[in-house]
MDAnalysis code that builds the backbone (N, CA, C; Angstrom):
import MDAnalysis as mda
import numpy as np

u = mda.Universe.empty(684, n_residues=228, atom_resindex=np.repeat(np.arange(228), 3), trajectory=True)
u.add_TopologyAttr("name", ["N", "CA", "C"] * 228)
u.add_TopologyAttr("resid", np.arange(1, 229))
u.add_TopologyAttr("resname", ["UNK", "UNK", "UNK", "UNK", "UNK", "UNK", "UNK", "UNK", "UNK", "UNK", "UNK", "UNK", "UNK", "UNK", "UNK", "UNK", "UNK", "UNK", "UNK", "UNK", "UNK", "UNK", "UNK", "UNK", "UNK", "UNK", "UNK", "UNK", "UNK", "UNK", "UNK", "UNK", "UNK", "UNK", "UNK", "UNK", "UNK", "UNK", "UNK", "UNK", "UNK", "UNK", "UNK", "UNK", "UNK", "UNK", "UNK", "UNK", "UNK", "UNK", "UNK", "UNK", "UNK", "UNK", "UNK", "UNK", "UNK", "UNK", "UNK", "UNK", "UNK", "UNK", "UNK", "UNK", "UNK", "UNK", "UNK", "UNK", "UNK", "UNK", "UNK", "UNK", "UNK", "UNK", "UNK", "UNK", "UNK", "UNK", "UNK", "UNK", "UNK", "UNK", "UNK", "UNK", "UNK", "UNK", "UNK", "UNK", "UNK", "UNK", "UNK", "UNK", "UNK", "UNK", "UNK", "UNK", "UNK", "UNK", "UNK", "UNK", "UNK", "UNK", "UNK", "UNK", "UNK", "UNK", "UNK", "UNK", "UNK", "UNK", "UNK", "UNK", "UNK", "UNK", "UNK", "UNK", "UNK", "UNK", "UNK", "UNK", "UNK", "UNK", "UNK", "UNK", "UNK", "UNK", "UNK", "UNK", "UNK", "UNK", "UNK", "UNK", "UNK", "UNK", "UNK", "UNK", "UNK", "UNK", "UNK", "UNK", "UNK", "UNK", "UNK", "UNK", "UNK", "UNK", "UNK", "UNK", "UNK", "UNK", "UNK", "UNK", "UNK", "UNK", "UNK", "UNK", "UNK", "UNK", "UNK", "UNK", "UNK", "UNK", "UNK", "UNK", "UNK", "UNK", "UNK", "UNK", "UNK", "UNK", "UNK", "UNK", "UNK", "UNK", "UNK", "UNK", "UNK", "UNK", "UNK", "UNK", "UNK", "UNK", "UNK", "UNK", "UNK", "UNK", "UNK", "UNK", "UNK", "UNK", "UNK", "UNK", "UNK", "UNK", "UNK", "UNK", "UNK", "UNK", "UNK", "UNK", "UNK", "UNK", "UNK", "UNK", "UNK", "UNK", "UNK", "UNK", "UNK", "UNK", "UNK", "UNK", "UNK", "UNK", "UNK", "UNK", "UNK", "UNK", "UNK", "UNK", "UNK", "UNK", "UNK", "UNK", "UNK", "UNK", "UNK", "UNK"])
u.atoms.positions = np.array([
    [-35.582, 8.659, 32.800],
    [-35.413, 8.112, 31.454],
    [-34.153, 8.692, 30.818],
    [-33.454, 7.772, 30.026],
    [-32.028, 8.544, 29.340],
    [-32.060, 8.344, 28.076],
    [-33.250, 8.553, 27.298],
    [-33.485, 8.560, 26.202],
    [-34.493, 9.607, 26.297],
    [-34.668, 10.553, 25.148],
    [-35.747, 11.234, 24.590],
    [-37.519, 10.631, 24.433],
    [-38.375, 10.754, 24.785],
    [-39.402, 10.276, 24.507],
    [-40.026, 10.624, 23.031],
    [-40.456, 9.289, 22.458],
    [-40.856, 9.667, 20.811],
    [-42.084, 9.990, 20.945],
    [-43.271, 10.653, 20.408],
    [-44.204, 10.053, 20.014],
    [-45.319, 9.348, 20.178],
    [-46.426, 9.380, 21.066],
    [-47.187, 8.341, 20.948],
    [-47.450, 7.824, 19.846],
    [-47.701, 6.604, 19.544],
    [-47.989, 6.383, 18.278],
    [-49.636, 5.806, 17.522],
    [-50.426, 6.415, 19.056],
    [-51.844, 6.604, 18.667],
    [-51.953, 7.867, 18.179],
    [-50.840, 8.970, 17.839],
    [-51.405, 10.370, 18.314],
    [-50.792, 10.504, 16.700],
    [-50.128, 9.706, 16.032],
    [-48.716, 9.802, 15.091],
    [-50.433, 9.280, 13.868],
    [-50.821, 10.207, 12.581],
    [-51.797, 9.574, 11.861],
    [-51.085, 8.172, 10.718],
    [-51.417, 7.644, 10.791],
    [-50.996, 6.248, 9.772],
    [-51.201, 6.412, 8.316],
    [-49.935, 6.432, 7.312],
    [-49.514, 6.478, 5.865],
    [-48.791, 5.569, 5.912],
    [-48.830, 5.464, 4.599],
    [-47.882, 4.230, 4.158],
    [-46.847, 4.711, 3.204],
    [-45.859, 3.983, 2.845],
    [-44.764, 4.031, 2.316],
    [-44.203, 5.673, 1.955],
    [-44.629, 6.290, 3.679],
    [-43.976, 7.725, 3.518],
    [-42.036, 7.290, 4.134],
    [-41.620, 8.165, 3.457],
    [-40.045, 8.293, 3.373],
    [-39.646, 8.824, 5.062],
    [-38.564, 8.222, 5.530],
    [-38.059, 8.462, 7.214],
    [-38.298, 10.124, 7.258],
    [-38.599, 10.924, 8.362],
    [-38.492, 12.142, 8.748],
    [-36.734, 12.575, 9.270],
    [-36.924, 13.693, 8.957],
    [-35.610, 13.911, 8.989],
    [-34.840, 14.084, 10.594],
    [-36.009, 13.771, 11.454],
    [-35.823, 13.350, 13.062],
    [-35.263, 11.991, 13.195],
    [-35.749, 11.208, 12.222],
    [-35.343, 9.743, 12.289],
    [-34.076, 9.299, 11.371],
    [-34.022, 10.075, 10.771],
    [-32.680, 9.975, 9.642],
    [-31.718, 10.504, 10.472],
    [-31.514, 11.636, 11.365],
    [-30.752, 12.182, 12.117],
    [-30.567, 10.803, 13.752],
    [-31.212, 10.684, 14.168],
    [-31.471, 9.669, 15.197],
    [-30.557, 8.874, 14.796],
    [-30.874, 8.142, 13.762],
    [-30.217, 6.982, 12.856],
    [-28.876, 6.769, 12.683],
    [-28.490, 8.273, 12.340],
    [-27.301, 8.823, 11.745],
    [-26.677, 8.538, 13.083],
    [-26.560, 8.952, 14.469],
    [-26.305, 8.939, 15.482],
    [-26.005, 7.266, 16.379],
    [-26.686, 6.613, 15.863],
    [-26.640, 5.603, 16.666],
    [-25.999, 4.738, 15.596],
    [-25.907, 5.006, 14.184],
    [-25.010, 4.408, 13.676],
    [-23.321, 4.934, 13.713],
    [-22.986, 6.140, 14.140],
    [-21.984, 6.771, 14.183],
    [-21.348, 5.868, 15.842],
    [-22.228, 5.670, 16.761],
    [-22.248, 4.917, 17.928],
    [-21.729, 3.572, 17.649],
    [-22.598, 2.583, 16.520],
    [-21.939, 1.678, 16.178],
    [-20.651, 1.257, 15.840],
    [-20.504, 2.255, 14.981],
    [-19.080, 2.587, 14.007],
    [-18.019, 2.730, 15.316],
    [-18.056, 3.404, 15.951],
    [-17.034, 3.632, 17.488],
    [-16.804, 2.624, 17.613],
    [-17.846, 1.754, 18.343],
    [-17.603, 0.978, 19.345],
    [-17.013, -0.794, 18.717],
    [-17.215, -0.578, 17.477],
    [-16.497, -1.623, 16.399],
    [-14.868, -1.659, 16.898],
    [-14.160, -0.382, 16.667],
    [-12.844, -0.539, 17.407],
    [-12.192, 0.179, 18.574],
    [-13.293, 0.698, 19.026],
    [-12.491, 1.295, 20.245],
    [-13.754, 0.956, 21.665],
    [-13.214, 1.513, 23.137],
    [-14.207, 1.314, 24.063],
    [-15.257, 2.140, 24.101],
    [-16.202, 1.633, 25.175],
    [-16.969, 2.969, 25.578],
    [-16.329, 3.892, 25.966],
    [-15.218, 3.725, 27.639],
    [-14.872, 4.929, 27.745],
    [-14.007, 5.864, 27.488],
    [-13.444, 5.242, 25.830],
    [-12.908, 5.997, 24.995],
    [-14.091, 7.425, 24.062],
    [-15.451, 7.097, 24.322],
    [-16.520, 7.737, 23.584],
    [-16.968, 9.132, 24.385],
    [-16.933, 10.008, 23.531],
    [-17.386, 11.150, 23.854],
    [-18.670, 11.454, 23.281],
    [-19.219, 12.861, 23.646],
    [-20.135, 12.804, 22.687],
    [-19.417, 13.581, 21.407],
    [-18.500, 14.845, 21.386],
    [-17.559, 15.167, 20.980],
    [-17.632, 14.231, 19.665],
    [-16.546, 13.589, 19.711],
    [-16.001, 12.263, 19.089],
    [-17.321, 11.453, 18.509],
    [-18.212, 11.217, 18.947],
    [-18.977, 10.273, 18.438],
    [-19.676, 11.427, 17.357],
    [-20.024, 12.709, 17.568],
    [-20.910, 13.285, 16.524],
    [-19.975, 14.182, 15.615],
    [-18.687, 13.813, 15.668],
    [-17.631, 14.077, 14.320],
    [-17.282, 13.067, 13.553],
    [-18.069, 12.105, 13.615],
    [-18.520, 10.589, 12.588],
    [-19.751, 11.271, 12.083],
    [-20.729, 12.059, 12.208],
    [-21.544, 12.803, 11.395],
    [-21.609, 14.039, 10.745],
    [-22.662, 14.239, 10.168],
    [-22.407, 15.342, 9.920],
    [-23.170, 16.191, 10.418],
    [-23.542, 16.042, 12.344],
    [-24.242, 16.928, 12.820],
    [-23.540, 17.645, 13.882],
    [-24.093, 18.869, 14.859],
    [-23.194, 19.579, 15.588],
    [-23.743, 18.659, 16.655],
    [-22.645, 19.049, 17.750],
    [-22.674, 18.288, 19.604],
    [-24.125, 18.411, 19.989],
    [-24.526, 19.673, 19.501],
    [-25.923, 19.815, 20.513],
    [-27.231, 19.042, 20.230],
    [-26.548, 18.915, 18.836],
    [-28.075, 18.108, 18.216],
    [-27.771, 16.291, 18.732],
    [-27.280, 15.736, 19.411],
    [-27.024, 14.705, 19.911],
    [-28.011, 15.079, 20.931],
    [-28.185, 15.800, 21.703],
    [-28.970, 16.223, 23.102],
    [-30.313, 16.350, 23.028],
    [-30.474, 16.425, 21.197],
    [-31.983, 16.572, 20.860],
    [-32.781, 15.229, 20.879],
    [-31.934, 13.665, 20.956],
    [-32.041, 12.779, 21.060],
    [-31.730, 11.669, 21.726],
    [-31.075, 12.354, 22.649],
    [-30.054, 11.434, 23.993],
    [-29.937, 12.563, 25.319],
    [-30.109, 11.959, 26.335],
    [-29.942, 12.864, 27.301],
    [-28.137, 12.572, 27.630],
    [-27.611, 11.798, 26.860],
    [-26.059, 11.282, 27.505],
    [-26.071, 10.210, 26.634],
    [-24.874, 9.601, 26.845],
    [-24.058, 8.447, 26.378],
    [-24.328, 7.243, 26.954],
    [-24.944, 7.233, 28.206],
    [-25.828, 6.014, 28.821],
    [-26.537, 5.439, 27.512],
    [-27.822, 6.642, 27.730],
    [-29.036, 6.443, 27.179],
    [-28.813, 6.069, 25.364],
    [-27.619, 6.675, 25.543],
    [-27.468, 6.217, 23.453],
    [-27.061, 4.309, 23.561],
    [-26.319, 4.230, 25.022],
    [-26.171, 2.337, 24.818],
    [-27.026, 2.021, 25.009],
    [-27.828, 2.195, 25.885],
    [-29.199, 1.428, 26.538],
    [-29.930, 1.289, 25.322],
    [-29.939, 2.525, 24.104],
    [-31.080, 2.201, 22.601],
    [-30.517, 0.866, 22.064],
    [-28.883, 0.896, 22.052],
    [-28.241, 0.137, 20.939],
    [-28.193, -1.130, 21.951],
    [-28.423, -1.010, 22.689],
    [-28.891, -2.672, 23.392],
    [-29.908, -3.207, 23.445],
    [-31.041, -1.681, 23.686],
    [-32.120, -2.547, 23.419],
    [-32.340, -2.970, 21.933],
    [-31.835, -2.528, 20.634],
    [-32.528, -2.903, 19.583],
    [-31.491, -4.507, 19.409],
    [-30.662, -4.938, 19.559],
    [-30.307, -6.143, 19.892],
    [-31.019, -6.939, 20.521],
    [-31.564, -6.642, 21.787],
    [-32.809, -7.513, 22.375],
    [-33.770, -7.858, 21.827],
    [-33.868, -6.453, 20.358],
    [-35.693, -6.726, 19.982],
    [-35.149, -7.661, 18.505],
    [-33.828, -7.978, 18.114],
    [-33.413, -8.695, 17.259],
    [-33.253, -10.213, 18.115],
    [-32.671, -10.541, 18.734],
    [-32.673, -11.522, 19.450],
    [-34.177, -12.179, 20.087],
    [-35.224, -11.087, 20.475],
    [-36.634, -11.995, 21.011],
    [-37.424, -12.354, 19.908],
    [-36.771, -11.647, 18.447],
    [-38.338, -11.388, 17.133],
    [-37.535, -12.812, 16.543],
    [-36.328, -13.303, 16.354],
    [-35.357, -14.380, 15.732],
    [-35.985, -15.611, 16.675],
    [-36.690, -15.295, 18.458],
    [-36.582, -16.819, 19.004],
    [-38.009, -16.578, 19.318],
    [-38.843, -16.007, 18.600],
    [-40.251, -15.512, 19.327],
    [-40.840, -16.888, 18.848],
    [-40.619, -17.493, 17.725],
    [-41.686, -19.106, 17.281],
    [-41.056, -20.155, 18.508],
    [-40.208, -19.849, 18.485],
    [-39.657, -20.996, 19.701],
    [-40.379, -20.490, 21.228],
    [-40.042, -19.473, 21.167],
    [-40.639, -18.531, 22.780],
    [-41.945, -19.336, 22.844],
    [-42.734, -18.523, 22.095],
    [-44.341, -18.660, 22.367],
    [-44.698, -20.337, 21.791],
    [-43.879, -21.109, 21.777],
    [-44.373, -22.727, 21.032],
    [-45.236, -23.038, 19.758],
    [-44.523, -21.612, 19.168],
    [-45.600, -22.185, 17.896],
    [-44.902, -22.474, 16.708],
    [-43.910, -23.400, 17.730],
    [-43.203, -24.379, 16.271],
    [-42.450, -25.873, 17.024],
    [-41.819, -26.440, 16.434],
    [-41.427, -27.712, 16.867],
    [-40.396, -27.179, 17.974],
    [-40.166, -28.347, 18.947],
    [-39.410, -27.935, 20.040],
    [-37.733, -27.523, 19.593],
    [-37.659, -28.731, 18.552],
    [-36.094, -28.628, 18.096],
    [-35.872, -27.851, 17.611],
    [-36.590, -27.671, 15.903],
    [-36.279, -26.992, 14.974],
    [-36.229, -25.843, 15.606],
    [-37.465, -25.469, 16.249],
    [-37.725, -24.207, 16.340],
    [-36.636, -23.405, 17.151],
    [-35.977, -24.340, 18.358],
    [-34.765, -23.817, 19.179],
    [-33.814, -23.435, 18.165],
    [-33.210, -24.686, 17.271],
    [-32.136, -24.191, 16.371],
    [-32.440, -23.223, 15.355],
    [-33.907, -22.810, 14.947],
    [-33.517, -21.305, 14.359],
    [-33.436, -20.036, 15.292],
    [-34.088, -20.676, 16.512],
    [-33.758, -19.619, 17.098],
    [-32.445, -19.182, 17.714],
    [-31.322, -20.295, 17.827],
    [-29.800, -19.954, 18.031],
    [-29.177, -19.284, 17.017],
    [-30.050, -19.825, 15.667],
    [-29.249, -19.422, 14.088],
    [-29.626, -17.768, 14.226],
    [-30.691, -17.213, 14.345],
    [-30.868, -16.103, 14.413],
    [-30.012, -14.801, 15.468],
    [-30.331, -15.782, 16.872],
    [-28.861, -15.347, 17.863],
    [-27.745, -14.950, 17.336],
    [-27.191, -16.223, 16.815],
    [-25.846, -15.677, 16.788],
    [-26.014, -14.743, 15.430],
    [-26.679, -14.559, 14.420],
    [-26.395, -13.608, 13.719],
    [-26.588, -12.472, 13.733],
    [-27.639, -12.580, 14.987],
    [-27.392, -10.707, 15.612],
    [-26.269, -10.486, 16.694],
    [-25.226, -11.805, 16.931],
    [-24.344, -11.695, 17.914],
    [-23.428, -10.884, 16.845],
    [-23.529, -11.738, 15.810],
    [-22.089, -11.548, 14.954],
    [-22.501, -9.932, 14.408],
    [-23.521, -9.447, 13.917],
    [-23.740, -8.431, 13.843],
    [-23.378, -7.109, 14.790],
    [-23.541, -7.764, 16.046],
    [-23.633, -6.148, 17.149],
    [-22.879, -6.361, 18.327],
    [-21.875, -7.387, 17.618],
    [-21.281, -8.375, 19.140],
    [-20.296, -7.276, 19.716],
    [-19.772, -5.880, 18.807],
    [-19.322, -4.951, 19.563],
    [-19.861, -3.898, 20.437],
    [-21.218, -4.576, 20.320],
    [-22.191, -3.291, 20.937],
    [-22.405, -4.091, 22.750],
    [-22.267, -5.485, 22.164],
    [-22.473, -6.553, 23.913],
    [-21.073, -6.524, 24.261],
    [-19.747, -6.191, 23.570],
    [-18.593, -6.461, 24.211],
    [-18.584, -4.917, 24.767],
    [-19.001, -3.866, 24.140],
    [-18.507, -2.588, 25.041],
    [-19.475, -2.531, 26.509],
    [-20.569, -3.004, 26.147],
    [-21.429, -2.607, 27.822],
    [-20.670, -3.400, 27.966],
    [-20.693, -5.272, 28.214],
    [-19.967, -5.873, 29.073],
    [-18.655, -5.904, 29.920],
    [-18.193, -5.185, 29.071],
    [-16.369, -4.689, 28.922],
    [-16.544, -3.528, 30.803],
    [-17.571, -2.323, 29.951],
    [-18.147, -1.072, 31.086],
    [-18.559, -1.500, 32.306],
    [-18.917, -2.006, 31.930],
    [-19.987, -2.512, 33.427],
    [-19.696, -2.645, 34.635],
    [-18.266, -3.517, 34.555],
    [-17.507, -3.835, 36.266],
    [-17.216, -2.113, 36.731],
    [-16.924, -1.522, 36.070],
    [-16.681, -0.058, 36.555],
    [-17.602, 0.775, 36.732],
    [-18.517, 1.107, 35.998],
    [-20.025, 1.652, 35.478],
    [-21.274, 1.215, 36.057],
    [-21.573, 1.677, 37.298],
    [-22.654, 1.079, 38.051],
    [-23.901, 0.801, 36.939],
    [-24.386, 2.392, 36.417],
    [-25.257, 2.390, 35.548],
    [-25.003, 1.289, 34.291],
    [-24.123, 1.628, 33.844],
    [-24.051, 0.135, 32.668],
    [-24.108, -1.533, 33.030],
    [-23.526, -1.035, 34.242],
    [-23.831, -2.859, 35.043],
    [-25.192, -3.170, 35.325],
    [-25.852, -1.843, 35.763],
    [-27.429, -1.988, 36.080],
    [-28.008, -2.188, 34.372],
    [-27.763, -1.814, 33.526],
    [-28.263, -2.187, 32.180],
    [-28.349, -3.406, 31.614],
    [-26.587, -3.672, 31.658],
    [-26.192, -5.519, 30.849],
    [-26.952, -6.345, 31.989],
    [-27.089, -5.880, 33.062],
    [-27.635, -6.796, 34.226],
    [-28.914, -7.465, 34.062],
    [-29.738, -6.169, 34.096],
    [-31.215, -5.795, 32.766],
    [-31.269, -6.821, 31.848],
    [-30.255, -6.323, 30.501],
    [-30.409, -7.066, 29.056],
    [-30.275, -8.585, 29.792],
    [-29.903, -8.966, 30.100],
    [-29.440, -10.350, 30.563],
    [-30.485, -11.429, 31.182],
    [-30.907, -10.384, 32.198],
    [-32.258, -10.845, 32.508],
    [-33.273, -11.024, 32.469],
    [-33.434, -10.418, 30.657],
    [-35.081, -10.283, 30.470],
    [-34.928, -11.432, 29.840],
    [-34.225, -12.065, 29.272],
    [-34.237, -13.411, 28.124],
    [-34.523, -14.715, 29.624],
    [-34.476, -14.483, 30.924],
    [-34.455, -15.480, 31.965],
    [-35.733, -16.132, 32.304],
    [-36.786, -14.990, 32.165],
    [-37.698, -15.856, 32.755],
    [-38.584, -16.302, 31.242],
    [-38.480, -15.609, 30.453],
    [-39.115, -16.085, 28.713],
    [-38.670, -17.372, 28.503],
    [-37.437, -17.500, 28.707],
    [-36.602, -19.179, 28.650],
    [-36.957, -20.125, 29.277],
    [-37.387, -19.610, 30.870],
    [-37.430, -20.241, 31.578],
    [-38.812, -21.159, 31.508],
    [-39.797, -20.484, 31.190],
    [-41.498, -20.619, 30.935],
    [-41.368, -21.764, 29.806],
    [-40.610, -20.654, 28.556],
    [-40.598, -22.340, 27.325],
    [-39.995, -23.973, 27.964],
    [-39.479, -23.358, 29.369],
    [-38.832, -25.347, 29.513],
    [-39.722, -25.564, 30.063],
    [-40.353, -25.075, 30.933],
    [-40.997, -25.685, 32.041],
    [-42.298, -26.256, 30.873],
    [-42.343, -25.475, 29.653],
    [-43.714, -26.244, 28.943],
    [-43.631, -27.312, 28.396],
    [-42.017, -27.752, 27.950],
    [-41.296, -28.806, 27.490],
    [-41.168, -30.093, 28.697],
    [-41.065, -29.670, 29.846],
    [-41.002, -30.627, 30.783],
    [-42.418, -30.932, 31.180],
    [-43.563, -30.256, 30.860],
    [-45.354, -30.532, 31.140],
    [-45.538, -31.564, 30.058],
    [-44.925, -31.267, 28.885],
    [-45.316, -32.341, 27.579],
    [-44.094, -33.629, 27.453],
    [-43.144, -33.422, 28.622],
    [-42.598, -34.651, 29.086],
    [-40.995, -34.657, 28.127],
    [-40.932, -33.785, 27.279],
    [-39.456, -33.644, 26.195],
    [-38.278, -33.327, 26.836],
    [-38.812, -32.309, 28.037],
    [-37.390, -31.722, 28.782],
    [-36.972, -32.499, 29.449],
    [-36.322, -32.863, 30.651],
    [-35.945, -33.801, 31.472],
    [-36.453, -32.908, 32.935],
    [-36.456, -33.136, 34.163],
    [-37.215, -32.232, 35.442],
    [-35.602, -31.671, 35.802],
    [-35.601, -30.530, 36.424],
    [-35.014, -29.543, 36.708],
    [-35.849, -28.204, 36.863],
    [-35.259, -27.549, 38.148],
    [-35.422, -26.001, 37.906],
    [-35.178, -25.599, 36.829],
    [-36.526, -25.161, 36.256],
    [-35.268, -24.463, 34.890],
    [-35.251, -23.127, 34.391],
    [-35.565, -22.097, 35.936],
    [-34.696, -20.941, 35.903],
    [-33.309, -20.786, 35.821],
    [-32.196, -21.593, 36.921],
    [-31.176, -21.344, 37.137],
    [-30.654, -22.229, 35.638],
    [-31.177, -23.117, 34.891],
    [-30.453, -23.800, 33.712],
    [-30.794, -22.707, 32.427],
    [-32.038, -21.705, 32.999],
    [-31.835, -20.773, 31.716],
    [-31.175, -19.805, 31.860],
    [-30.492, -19.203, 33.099],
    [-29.916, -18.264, 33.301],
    [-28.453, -18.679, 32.960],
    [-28.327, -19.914, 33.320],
    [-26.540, -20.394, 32.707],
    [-26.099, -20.435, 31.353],
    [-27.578, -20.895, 30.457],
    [-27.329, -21.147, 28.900],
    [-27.419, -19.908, 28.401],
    [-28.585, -18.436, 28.826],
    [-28.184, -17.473, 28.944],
    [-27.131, -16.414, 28.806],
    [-26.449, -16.708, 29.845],
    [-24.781, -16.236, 30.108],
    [-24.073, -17.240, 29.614],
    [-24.042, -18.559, 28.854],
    [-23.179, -18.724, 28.241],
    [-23.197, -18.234, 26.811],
    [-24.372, -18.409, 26.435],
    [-24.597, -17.326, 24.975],
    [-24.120, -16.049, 24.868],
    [-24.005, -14.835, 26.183],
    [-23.793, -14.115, 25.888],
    [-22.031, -13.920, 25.971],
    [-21.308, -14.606, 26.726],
    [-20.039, -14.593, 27.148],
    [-19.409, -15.634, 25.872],
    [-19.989, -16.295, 25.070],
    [-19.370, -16.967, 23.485],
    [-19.558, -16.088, 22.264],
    [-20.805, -15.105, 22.328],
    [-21.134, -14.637, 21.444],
    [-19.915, -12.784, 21.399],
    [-19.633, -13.104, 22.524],
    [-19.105, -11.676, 23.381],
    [-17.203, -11.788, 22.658],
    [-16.967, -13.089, 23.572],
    [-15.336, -13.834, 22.676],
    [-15.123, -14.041, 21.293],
    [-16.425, -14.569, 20.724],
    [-16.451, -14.518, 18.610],
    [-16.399, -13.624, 18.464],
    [-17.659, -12.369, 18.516],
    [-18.030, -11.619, 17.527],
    [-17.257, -10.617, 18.140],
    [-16.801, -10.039, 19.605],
    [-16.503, -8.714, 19.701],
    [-15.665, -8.031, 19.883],
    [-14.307, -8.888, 18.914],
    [-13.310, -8.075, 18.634],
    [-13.768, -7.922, 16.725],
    [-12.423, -7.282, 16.404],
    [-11.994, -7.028, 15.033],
    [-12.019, -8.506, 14.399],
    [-12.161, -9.049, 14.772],
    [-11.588, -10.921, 14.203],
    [-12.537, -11.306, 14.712],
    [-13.586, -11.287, 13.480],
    [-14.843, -12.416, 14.165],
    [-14.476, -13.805, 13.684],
    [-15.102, -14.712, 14.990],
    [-15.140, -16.438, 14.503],
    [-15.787, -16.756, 13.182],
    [-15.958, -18.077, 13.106],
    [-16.448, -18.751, 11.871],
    [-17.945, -18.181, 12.736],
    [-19.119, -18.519, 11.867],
    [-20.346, -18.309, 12.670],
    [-21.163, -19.702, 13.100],
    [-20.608, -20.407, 12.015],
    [-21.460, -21.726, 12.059],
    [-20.695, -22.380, 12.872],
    [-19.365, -22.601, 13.258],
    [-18.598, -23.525, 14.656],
    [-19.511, -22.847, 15.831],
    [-19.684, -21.255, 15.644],
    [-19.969, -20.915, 16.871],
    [-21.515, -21.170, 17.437],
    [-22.422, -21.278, 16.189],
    [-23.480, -21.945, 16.013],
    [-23.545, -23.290, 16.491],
    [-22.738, -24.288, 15.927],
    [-22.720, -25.639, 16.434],
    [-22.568, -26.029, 17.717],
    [-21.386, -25.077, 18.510],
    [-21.038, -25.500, 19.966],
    [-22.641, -24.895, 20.657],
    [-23.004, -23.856, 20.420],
    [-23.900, -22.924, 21.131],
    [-25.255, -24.174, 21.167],
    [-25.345, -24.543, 19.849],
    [-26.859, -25.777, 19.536],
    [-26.679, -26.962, 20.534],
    [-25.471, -27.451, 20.604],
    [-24.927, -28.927, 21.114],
    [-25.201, -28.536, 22.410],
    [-24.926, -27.931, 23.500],
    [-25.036, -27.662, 24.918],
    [-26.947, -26.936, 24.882],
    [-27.499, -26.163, 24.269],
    [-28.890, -25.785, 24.479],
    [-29.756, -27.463, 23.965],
    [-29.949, -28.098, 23.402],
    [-30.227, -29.575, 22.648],
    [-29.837, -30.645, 23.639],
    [-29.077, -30.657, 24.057],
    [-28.111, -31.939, 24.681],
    [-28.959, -31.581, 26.745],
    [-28.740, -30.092, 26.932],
    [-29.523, -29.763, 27.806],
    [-31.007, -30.007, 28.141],
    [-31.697, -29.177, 27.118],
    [-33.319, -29.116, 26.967],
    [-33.851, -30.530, 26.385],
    [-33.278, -31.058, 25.401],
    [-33.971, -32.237, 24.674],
    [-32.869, -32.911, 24.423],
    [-32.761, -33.466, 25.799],
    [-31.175, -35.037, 25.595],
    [-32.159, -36.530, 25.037],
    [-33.506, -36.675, 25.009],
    [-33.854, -37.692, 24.591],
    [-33.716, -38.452, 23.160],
    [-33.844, -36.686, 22.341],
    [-33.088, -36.806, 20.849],
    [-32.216, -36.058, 20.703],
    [-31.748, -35.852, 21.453],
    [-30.228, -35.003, 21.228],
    [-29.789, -35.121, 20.046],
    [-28.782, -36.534, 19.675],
    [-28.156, -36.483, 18.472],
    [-28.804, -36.788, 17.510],
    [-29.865, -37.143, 17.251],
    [-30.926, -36.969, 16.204],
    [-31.076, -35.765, 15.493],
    [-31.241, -35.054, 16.370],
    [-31.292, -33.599, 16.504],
    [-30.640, -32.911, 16.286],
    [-29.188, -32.779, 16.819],
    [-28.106, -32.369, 16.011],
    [-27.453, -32.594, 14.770],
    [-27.878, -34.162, 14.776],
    [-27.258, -34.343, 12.590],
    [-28.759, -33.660, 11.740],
    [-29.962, -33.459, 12.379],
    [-30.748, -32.810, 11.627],
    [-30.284, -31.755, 11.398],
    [-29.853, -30.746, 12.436],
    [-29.422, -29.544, 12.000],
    [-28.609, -29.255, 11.271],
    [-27.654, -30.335, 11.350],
    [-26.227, -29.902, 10.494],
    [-27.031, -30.059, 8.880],
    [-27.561, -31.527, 8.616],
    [-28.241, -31.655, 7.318],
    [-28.864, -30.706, 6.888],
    [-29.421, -29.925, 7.609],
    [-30.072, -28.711, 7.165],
    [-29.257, -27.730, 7.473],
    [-28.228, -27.190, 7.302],
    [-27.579, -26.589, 7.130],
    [-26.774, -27.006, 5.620],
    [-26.448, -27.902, 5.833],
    [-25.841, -28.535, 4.478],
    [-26.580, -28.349, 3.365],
    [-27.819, -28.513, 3.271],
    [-28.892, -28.005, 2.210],
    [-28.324, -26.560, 1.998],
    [-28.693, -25.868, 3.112],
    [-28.944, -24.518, 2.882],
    [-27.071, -24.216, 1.758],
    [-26.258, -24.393, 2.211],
    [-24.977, -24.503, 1.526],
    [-24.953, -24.484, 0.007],
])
């Protein structure tokens, strides 16, 4: 493991609206100092050095919560994942319309793209060099494959999808989400969000549900236009 273990949280007694511990304020402090880096510079520009003189804690206390600099990306990737599955979870599990429910779940995507898109451009960036980081983005990449894959195949049982494998069509829309969201958001110069929204909807829609495709797409825009 390259993270610290927290806590069980059967063992942790349950209060309410108690204030963060100063383990978690420090944690915090750390992985936002991580953020802040990797906004303009690389990973393997990051030390630990360097990353905990963005706080105001000493080197060692980084160690009280990271075994390394792996384990501090692997957190800040996974909490992107748990922003990205909780944004497409009504669409995931079908407990909303096939369309709508896809296009909030892209709307939500990309706004944790545009949010942390420097946190997917530095692993991605690492990785060709970085066995361990390649074994990670490899990971992040692949857990969204077979969740995707399950919602088509339920779309093609109720006759909406069109027939296809549709592992290898979720693994492409997949990696194209992450390699658009990677080019917008993860330099200094982020895109518009909503072009990047629109292209991202038009290819997942036009793919999964070509029967109403463009139905479907001037709905979204109209509802977007509301929201305006």
């Amino acid at each position: 493991m390259s993270e610290k273990s927290d806590p069980d949280p059967a063992d942790v007694p349950l209060s309410r609206n108690l204030p963060p511990s100063k383990a978690a304020l420090t944690r915090s402090a750390i992985l936002d100092a991580g953020r802040q880096f990797l906004e303009t510079r690389p990973f393997r520009d990051l030390t630990v050095g360097n990353l905990m003189a963005g706080t105001e804690y000493s080197r060692p206390t980084f160690y009280l919560y990271f075994n390394d600099l792996h384990g501090l990306m692997e957190t800040l990737l996974e909490e992107v994942k748990g922003g990205i599955i909780e944004g497409a979870r009504a669409w995931l599990l079908d407990e909303a319309d096939a369309v709508s429910g896809l296009q909030d779940s892209l709307r939500a995507l990309v706004d944790v793209g545009y949010e942390h898109g420097a946190i997917l451009n530095a692993v991605a960036d690492a990785a060709p060099s970085d066995a361990r980081l390649e074994h990670v983005w490899e990971t992040f990449l692949a857990s969204f494959d077979e969740v995707v894959s399950a919602r088509i195949a339920q779309d093609q049982i109720k006759g909406i999808t069109p027939e296809f494998d549709p592992l290898p069509v979720a693994r492409a829309l997949n990696r194209m989400d992450a390699g658009v969201l990677i080019h917008a958001f993860g330099g200094r110069q982020k895109a518009n969000k909503e072009d990047v929204l629109s292209g991202i909807m038009r290819v997942w829609i036009s793919t999964l549900y070509p029967f109403d495709a463009t139905a479907a797409i001037a709905r979204g825009q109209n509802d977007q236009a509301k929201r305006d």
